[in-house]
Residue frames as a rotation matrix with the C-alpha (Angstrom) as fourth column:
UNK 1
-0.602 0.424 -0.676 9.84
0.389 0.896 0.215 -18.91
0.697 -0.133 -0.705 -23.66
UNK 2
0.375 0.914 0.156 6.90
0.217 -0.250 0.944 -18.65
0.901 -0.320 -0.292 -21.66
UNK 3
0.520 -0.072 -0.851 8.62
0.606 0.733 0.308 -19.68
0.602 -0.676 0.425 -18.64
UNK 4
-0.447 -0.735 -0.509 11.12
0.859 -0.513 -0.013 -17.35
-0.252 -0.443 0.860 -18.08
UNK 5
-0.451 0.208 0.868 8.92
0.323 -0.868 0.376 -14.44
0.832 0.450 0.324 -18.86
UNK 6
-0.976 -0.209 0.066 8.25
0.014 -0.362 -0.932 -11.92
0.219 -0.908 0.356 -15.81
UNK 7
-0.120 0.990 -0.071 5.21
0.568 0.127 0.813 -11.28
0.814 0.057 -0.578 -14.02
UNK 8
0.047 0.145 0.988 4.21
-0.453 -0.879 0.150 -8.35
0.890 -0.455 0.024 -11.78
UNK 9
-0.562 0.013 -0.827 4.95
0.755 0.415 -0.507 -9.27
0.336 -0.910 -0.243 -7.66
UNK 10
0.125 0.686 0.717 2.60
0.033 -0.725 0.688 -7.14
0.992 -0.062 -0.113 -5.33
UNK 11
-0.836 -0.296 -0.462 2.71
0.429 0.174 -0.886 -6.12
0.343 -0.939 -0.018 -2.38
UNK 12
0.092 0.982 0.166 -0.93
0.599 -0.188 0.778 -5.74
0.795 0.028 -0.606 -0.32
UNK 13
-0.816 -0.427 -0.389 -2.54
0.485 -0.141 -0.863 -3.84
0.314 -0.893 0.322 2.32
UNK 14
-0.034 0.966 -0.254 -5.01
0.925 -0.066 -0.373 -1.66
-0.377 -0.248 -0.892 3.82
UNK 15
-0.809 -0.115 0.577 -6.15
0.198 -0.977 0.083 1.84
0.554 0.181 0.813 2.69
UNK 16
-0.221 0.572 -0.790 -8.22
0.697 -0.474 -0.538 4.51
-0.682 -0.669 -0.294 4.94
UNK 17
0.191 0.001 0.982 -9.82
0.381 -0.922 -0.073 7.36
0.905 0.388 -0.176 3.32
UNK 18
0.259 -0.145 -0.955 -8.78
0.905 -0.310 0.292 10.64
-0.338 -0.940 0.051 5.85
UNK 19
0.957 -0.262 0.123 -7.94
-0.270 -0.961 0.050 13.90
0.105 -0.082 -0.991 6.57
UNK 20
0.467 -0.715 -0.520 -4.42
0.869 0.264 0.418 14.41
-0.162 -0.647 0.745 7.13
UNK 21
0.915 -0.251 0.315 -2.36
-0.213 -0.965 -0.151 17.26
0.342 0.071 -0.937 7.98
UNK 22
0.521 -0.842 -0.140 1.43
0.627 0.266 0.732 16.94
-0.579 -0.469 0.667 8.19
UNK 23
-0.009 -0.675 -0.738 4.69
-0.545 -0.615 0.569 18.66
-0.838 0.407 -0.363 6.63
UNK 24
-0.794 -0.198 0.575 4.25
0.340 0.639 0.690 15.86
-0.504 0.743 -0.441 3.63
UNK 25
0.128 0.956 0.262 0.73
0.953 -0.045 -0.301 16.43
-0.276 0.288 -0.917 3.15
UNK 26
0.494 -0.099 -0.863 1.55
0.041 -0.990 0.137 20.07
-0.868 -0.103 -0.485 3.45
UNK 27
-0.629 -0.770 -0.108 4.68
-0.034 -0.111 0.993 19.68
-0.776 0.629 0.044 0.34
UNK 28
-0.856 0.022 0.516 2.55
0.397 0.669 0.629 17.86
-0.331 0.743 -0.581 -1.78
UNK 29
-0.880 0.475 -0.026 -0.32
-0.461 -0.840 0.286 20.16
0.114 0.263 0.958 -1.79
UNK 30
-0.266 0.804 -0.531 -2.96
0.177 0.583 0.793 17.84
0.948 0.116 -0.297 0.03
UNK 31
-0.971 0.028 -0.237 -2.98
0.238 0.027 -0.971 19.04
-0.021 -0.999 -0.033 3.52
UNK 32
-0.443 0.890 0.109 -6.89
-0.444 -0.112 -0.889 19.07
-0.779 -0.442 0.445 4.96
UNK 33
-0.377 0.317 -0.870 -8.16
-0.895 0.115 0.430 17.52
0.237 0.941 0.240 1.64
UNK 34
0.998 0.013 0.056 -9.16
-0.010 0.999 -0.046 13.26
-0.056 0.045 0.997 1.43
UNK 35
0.142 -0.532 -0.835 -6.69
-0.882 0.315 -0.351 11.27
0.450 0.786 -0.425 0.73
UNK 36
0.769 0.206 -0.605 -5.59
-0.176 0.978 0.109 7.78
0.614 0.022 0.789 0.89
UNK 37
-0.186 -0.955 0.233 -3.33
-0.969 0.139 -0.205 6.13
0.164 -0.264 -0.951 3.49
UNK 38
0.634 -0.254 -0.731 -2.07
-0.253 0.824 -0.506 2.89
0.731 0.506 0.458 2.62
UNK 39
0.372 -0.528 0.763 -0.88
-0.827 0.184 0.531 1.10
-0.421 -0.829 -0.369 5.11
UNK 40
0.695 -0.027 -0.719 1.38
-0.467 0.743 -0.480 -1.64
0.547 0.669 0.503 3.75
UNK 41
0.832 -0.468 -0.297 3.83
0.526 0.837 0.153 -4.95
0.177 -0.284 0.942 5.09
UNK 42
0.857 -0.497 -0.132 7.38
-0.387 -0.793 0.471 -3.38
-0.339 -0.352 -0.872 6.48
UNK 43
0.140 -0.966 0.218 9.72
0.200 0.243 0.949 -5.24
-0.970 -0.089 0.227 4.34
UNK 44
0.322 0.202 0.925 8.39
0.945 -0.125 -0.301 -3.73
0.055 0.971 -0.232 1.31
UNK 45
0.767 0.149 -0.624 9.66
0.375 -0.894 0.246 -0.43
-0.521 -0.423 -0.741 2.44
UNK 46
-0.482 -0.787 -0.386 12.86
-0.334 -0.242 0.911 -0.33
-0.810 0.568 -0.146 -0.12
UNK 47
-0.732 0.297 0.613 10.38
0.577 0.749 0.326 -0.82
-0.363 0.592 -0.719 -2.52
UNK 48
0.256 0.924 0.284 8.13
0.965 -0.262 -0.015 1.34
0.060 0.278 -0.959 -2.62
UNK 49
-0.839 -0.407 -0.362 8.44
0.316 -0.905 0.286 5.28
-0.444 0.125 0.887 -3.74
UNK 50
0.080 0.864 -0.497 6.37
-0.273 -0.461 -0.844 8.08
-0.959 0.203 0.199 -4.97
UNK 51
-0.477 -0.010 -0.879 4.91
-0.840 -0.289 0.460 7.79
-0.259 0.957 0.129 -8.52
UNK 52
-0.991 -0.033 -0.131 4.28
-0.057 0.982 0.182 4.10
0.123 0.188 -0.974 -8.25
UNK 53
-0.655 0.615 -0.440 0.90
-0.504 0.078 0.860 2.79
0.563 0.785 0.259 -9.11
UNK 54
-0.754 0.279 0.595 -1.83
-0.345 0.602 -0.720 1.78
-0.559 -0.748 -0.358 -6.26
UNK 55
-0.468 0.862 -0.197 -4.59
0.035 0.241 0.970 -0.39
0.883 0.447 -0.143 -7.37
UNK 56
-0.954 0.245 0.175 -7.79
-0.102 0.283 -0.954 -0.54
-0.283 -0.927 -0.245 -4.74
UNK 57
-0.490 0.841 -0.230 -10.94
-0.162 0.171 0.972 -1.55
0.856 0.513 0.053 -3.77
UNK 58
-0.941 0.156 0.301 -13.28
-0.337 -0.517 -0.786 -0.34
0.033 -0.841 0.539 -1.86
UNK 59
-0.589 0.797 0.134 -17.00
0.711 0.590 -0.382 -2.15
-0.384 -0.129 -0.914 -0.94
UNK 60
0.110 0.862 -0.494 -19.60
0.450 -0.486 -0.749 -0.16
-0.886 -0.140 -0.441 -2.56
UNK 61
0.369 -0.046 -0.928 -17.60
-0.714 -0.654 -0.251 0.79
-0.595 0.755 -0.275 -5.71
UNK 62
0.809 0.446 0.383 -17.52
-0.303 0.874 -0.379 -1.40
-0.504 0.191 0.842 -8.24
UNK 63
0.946 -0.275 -0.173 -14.62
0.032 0.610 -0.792 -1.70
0.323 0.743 0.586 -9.83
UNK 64
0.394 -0.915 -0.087 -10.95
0.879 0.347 0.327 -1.72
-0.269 -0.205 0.941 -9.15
UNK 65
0.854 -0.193 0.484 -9.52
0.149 -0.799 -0.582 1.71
0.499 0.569 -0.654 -9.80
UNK 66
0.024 -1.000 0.020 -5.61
0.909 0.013 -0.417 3.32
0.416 0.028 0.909 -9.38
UNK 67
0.999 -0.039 -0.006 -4.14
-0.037 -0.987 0.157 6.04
-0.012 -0.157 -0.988 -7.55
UNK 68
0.538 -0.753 -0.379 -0.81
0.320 0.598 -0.734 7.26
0.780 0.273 0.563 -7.53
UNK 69
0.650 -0.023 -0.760 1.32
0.760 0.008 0.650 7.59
-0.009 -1.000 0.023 -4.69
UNK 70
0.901 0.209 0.381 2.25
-0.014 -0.862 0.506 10.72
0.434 -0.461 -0.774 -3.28
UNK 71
0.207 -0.495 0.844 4.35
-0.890 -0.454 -0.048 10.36
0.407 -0.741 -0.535 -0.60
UNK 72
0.271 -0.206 -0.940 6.31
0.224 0.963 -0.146 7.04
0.936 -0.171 0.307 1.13
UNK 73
0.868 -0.128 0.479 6.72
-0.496 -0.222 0.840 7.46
-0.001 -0.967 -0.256 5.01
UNK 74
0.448 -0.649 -0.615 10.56
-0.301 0.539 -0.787 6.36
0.842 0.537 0.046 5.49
UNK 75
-0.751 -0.581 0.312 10.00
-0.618 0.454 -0.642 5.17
0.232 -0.675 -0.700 8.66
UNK 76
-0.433 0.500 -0.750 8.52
0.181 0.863 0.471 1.70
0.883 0.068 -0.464 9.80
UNK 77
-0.633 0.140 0.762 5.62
-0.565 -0.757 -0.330 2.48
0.530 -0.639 0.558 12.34
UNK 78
-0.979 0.183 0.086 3.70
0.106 0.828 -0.551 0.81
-0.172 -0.531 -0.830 15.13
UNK 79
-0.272 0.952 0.143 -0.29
0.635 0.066 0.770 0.42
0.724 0.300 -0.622 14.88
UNK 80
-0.023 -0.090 -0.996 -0.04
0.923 -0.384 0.013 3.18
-0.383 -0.919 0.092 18.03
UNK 81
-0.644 -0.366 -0.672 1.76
-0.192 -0.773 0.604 5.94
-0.741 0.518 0.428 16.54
UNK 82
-0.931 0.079 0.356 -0.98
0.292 -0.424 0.857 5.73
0.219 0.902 0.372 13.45
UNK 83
-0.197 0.842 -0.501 -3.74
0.965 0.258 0.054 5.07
0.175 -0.473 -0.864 15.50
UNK 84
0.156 0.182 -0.971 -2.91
0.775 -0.632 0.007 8.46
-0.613 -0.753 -0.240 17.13
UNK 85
-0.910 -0.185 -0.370 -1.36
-0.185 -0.617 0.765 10.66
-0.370 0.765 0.527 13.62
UNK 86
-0.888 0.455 -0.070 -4.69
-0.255 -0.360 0.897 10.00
0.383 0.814 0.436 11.59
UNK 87
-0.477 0.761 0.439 -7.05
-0.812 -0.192 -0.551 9.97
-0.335 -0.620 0.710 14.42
UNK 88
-0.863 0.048 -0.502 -8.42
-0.150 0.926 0.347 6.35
0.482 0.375 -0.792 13.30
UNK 89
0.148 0.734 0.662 -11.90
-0.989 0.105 0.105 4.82
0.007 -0.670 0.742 14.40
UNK 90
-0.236 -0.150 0.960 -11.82
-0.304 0.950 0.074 1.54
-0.923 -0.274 -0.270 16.30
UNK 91
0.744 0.667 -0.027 -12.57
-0.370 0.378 -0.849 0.01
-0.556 0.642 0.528 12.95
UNK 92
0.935 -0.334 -0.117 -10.09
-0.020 0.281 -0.959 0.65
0.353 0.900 0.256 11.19
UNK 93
0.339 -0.581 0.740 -7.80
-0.928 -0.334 0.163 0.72
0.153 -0.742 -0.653 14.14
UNK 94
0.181 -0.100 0.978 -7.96
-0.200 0.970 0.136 -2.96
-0.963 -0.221 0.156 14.35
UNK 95
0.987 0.070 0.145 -7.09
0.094 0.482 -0.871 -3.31
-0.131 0.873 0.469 10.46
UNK 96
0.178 -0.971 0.161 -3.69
-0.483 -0.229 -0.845 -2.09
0.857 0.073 -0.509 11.22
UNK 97
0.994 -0.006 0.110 -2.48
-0.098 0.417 0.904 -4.94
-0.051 -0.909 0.414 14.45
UNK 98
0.575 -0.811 0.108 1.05
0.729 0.568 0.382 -5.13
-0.371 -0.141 0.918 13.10
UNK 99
0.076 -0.090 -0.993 3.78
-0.311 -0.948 0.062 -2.39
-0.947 0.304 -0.100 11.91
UNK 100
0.357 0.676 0.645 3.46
0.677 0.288 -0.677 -1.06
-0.643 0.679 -0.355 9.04
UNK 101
-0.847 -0.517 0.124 5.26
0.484 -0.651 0.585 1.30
-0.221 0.555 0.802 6.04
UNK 102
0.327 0.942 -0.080 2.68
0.496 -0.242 -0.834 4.20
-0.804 0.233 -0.546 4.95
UNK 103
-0.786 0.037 0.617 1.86
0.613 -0.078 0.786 5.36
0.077 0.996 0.038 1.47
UNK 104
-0.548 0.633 -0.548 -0.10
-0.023 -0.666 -0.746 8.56
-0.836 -0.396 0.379 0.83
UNK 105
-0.873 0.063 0.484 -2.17
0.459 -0.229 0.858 9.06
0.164 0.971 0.171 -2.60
UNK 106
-0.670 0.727 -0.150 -4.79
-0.732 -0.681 -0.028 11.82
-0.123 0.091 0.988 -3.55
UNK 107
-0.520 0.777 0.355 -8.57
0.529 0.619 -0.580 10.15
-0.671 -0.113 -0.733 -3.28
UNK 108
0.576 0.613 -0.541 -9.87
-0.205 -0.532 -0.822 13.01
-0.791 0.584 -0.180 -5.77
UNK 109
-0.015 1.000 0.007 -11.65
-0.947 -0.016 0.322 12.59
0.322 -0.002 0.947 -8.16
UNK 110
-0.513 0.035 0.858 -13.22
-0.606 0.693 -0.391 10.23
-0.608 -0.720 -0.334 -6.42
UNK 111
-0.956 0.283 -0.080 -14.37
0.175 0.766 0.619 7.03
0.237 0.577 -0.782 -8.62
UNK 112
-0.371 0.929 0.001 -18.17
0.918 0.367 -0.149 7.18
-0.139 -0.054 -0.989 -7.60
UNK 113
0.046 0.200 0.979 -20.44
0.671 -0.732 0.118 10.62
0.740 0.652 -0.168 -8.47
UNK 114
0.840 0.188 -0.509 -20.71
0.542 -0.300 0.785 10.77
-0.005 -0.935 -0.354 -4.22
UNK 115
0.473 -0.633 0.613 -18.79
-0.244 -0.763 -0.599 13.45
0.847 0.134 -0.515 -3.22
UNK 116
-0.253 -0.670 -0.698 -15.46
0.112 0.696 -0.709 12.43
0.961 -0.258 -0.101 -0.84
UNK 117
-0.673 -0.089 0.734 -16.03
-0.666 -0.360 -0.654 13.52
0.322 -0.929 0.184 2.25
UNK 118
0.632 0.774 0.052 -19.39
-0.723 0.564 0.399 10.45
0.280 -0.289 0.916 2.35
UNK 119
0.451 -0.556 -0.698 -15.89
0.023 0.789 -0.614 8.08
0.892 0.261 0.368 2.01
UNK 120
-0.072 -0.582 0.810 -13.88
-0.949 -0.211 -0.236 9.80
0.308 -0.785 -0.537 5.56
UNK 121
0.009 0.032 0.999 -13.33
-0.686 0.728 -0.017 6.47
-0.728 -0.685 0.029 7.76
UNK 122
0.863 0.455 0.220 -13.83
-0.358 0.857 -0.370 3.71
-0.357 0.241 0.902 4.95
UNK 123
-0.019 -0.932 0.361 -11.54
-0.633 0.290 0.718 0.69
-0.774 -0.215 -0.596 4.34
UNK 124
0.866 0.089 -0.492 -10.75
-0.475 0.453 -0.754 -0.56
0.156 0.887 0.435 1.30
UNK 125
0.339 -0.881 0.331 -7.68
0.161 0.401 0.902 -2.81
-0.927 -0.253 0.277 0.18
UNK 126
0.884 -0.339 -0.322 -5.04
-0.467 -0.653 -0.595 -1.75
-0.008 0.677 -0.736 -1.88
UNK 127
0.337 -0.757 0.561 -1.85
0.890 0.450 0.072 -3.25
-0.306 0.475 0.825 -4.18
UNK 128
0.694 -0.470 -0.546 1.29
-0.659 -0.719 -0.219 -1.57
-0.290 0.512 -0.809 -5.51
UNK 129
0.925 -0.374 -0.068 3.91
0.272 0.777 -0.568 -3.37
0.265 0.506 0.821 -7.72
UNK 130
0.777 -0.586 0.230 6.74
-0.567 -0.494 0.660 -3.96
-0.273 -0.643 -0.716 -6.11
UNK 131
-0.374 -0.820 -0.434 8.64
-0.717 -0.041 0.696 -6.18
-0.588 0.571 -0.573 -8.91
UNK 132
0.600 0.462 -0.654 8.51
-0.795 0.440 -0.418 -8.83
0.094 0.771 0.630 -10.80
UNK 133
-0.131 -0.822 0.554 9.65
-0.735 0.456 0.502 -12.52
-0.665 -0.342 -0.664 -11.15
UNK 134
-0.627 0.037 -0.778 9.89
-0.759 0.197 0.621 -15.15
0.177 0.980 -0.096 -13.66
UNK 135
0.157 0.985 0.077 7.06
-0.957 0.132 0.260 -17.67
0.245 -0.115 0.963 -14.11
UNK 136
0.398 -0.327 -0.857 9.01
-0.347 0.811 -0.471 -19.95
0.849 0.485 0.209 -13.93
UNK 137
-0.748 -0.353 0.562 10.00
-0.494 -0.269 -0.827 -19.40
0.443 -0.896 0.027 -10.11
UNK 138
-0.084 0.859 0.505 6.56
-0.993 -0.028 -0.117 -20.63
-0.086 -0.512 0.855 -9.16
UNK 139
0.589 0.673 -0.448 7.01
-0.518 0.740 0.429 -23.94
0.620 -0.020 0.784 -9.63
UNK 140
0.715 -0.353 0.603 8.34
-0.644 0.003 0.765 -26.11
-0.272 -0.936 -0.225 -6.62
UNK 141
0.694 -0.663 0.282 11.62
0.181 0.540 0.822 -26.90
-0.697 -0.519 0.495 -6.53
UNK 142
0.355 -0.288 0.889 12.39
0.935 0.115 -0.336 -26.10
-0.006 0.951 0.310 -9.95
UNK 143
0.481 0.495 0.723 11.66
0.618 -0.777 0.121 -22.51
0.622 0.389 -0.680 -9.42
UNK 144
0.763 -0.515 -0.391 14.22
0.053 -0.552 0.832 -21.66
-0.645 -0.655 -0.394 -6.46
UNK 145
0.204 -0.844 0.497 16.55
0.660 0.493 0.567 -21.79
-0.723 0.212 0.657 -9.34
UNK 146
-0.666 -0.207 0.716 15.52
0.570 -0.760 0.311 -18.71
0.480 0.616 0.625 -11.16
UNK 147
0.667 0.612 -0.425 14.16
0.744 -0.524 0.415 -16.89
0.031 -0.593 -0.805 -8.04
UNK 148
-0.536 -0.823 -0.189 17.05
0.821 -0.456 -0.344 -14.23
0.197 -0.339 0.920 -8.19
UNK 149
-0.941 0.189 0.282 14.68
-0.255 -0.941 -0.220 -11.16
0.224 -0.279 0.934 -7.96
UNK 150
-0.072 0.787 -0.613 11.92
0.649 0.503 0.570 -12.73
0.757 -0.357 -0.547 -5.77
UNK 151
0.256 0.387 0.886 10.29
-0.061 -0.908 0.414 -11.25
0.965 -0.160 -0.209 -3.29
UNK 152
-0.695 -0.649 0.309 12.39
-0.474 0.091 -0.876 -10.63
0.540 -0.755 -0.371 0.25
UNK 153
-0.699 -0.163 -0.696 12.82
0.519 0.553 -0.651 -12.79
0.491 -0.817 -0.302 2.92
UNK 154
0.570 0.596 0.565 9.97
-0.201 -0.566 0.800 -11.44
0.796 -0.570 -0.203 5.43
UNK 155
0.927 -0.089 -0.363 12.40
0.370 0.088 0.925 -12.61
-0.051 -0.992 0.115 8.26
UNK 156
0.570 -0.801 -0.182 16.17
-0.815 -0.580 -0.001 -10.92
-0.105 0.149 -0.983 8.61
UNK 157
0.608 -0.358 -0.709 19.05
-0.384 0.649 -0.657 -13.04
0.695 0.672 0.258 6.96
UNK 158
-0.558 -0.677 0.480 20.76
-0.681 0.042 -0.731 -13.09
0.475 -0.735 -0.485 10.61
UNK 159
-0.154 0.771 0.618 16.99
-0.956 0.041 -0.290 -14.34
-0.249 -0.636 0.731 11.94
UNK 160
0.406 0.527 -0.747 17.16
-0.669 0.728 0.149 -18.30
0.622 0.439 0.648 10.95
């Protein structure tokens, strides 16, 4: 039936193009290069791993386009501590006010003919599937009955 058939859950956020140098960047063979960080909600963090599929979109390029992630930071971090690791401009400093789980992925080849380095600083937003739930779930009241793999609580089960 229709009803009980699944449907992708997402989980959003922001993405920066940047430089970055670190011991990840450094593993993965991207150190000084573009690349994307993805700055995404902290309770999606047991969720998310390398390989997994970002979608994004970015103002000026027209369509929707995928990278895949790299690298999953496996700690939750404050809008400080990135501010200062990927040297941020006030711009995109303010796009990050709350913590946050990061996600690395390669920005080459870049999607437009412009070569990356015109992208450094720009903010786009960016999805990654982070499960799935039946369609049925979505409707009220009915649907807390076949929420079993819905998407977590955003507050701790101790926190009510």
């Amino acid at each position: 039936m229709l009803w009980f058939a699944k449907i992708p859950v997402y989980a959003s956020g922001t993405a920066v193009v940047t430089r970055w140098q670190s011991q990840i960047s450094q593993t993965e063979g991207i150190d000084k290069v573009p690349v994307l960080v993805v700055f995404l909600p902290p309770q999606y963090l047991s969720r998310l791993r390398p390989q997994q599929e970002l979608f994004l979109k970015f103002a000026g390029i027209g369509d929707r386009f995928s990278r895949t992630i790299l690298a999953v930071d496996t700690e939750i971090r404050s809008p400080d501590s990135i501010q200062k690791q990927f040297a941020l401009s006030p711009g995109a400093a303010q796009a990050i006010a709350q913590p946050v789980v990061v996600a690395i992925a390669r920005w080459d080849p870049a999607p437009t003919q412009l070569p990356a380095s015109v992208y450094l600083g720009s903010l786009g937003h960016a999805e990654v599937e982070i499960g799935s739930q039946r369609a049925i779930s979505l409707l009220p009241i009915v649907g807390q009955l076949f929420a079993e793999d819905a998407l977590p609580q955003s507050l701790p089960q101790n926190f009510k």
